[in-house]
C-alpha positions as CSV (number, residue, x, y, z in Angstrom):
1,X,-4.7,-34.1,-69.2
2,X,-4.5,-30.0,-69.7
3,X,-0.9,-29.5,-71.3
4,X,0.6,-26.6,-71.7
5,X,-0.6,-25.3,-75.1
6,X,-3.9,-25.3,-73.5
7,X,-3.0,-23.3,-70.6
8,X,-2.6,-19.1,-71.1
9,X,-0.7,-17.7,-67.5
10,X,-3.0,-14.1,-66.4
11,X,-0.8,-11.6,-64.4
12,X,-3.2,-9.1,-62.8
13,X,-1.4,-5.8,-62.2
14,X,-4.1,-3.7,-63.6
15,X,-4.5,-1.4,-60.5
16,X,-4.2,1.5,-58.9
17,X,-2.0,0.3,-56.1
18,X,-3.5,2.7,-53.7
19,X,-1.9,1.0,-50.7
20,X,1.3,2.0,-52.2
21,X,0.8,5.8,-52.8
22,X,-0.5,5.3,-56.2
23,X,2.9,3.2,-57.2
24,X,2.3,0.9,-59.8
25,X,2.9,-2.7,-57.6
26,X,4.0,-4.8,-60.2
27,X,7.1,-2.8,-61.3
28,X,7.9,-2.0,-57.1
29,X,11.8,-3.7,-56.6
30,X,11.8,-6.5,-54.8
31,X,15.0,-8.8,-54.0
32,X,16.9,-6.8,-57.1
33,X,13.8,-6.7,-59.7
34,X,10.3,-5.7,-60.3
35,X,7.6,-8.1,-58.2
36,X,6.4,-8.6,-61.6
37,X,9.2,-10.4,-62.7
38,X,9.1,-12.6,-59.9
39,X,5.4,-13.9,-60.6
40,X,6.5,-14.6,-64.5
41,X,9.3,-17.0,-63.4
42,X,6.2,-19.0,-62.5
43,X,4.9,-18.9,-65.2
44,X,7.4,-19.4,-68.0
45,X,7.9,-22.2,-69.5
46,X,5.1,-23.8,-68.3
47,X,2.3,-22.2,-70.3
48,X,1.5,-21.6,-73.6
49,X,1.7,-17.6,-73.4
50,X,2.0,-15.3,-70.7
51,X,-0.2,-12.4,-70.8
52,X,0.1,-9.0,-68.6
53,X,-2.7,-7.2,-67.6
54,X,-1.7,-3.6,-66.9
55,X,-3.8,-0.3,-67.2
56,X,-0.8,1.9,-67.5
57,X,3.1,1.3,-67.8
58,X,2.4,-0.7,-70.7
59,X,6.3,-0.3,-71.9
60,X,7.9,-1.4,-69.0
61,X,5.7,-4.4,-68.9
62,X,6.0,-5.2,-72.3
63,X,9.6,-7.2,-71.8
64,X,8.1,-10.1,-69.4
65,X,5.2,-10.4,-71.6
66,X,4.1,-12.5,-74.0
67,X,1.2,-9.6,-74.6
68,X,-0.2,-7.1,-72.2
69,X,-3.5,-6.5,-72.4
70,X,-5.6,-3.8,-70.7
71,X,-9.0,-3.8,-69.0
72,X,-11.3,-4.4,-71.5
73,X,-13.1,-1.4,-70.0
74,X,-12.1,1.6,-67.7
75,X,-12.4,2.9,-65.3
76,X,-10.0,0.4,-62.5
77,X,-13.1,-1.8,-61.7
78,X,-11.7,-4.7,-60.5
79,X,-9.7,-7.8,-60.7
80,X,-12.8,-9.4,-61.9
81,X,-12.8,-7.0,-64.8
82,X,-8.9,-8.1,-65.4
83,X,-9.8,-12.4,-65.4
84,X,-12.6,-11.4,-68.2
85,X,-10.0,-9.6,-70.3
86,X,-7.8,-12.1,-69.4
87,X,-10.6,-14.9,-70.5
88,X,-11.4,-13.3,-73.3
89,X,-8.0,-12.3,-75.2
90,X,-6.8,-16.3,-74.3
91,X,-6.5,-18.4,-77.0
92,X,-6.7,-21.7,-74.8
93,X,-9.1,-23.8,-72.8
94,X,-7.7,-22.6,-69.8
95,X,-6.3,-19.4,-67.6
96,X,-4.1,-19.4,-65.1
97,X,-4.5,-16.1,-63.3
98,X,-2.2,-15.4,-60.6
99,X,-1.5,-11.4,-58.9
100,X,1.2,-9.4,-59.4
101,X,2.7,-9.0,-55.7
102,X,3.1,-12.3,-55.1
103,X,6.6,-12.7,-55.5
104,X,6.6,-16.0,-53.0
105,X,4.4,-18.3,-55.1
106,X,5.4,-22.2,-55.2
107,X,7.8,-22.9,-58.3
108,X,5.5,-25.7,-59.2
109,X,2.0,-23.3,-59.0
110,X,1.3,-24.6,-62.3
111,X,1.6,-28.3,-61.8
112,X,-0.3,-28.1,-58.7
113,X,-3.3,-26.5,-60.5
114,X,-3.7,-28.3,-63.1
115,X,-3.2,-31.6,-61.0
116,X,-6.3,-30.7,-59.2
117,X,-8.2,-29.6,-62.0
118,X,-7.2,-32.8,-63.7
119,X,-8.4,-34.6,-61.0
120,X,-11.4,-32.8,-60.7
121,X,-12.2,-32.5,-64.6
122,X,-16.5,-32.9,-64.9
123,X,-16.9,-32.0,-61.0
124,X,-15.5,-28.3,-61.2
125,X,-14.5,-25.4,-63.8
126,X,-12.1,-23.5,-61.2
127,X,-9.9,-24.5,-59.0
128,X,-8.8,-22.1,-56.4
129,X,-5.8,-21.7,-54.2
130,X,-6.3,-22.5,-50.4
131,X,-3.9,-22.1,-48.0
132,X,-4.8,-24.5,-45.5
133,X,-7.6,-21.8,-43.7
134,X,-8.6,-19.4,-46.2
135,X,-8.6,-19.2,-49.9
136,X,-7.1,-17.1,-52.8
137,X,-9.5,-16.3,-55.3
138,X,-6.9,-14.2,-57.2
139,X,-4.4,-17.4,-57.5
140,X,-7.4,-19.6,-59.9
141,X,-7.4,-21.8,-62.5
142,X,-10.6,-21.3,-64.7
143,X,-12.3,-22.9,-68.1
144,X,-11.9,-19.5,-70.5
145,X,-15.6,-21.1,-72.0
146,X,-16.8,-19.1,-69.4
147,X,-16.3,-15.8,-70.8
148,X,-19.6,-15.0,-71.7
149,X,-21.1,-15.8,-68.2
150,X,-18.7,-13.5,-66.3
151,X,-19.5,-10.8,-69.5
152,X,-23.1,-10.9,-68.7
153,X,-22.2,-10.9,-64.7
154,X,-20.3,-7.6,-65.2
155,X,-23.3,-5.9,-67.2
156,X,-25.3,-7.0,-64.3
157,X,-22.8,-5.1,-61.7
158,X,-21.1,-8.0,-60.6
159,X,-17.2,-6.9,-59.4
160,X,-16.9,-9.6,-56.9
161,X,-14.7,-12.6,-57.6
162,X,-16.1,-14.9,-54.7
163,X,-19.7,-14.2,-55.9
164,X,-18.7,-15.3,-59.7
165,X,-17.3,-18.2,-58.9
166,X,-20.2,-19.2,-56.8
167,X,-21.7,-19.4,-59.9
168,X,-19.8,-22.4,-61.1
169,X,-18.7,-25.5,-59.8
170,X,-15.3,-25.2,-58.5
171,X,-12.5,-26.7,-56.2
172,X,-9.7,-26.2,-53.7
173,X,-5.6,-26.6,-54.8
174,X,-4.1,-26.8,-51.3
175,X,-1.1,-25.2,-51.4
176,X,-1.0,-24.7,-47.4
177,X,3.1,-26.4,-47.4
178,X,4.0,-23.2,-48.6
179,X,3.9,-20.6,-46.0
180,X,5.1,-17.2,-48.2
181,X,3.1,-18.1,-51.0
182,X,0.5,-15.7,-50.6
183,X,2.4,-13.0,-48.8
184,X,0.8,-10.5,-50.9
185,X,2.5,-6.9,-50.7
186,X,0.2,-3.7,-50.2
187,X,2.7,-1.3,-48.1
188,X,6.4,-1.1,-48.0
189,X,6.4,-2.5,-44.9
190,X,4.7,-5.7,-46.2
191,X,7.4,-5.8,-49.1
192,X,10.2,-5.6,-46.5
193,X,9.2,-7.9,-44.0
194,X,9.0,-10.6,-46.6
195,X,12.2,-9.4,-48.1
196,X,13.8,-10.2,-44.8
197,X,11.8,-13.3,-44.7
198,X,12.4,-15.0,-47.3
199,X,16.3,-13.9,-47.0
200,X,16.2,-15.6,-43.9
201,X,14.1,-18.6,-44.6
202,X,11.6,-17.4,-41.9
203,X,7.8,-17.2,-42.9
204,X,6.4,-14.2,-44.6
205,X,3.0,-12.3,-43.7
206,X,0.7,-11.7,-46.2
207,X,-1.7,-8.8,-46.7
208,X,-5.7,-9.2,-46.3
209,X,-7.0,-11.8,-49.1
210,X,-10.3,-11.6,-50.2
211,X,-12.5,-14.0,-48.3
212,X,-14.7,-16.7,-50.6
213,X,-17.2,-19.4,-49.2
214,X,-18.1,-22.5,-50.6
């Protein structure tokens, strides 16, 4: 089993949300609050501490965190350089790293993770969200033991998440029953239209995911 106290929750809204004129995403409104606040609900309760990881804004963040935490170096390189300072300021076997605009995420995210982890415990050391025709590398549930490989990774130049993980074993969490669940929200259009969605009970569109291969 992976209970709770072994599991730290990773919000990633450590960039520069260029897509959005340079607004910082996670604190955008959506449906009343920040999108940030959204993603926690997640996340609370259900994990052993909830960590933030934010570059700037680190006030406003600071309520609907356990901790925020900053790139453990500058410069905006990546959410690969957010999951290492994720992995390496956890105090638990596990991270659960999930983005910041993704306000649509299942309720039970966590219990579907670790389910599949569980299940796949001594064949894999991630398990990554799959929506029934691509995956989520940003939505991943990964052993923080391997903070020292991604460290030497990023020395070497590595900034891309599908290429770390195809380092390591690691498996797919299907979570294709939920439509809006990776409706990931670039532009204001993106944010509206799953506003309206999700008001309506229609399905949401998400934005361009990073592709990963097996």
């Amino acid at each position: 089993m992976i209970t709770r106290d072994e599991l730290t929750g990773l919000i990633l809204a450590g960039g520069q949300g260029r897509r959005m004129g340079g607004r910082d995403k996670g604190l955008e409104p959506f449906a009343g609050r920040p999108l940030v606040a959204h993603v926690r609900e997640r996340l609370a309760g259900r994990v052993a501490e909830v960590l933030i990881n934010a570059n700037r804004n680190a006030e406003a963040y600071a309520p609907l965190a356990d901790r925020v935490i900053q790139d453990a170096e500058g410069g905006y390189q990546g959410p690969l350089m957010g999951i290492y300072s994720g992995l390496r300021a956890a105090h638990t076997p596990w991270l659960l790293v999930v983005p910041c605009d993704t306000p649509a995420l299942p309720h039970d995210l966590v219990e579907r993770m670790v389910d599949r982890m569980v299940a796949g415990i001594g064949e894999c050391d991630i398990a990554v969200a799959f929506d029934g025709e691509r995956l989520h590398p940003v939505v991943a549930l990964i052993r923080t033991a391997l903070v020292d490989d991604l460290a030497a990774a990023l020395a070497d130049g590595e900034r891309k998440i599908d290429r770390w993980y195809a380092r390591h074993t690691w498996c797919r969490v299907d979570v294709s029953d939920c439509p809006d669940a990776f409706a990931n929200l670039n532009t204001d259009d993106e944010k509206q239209r799953l506003e309206h969605a999700l008001s309506e009970g229609d399905s949401g569109t998400g934005g361009e995911k990073e592709p990963l291969s097996p």
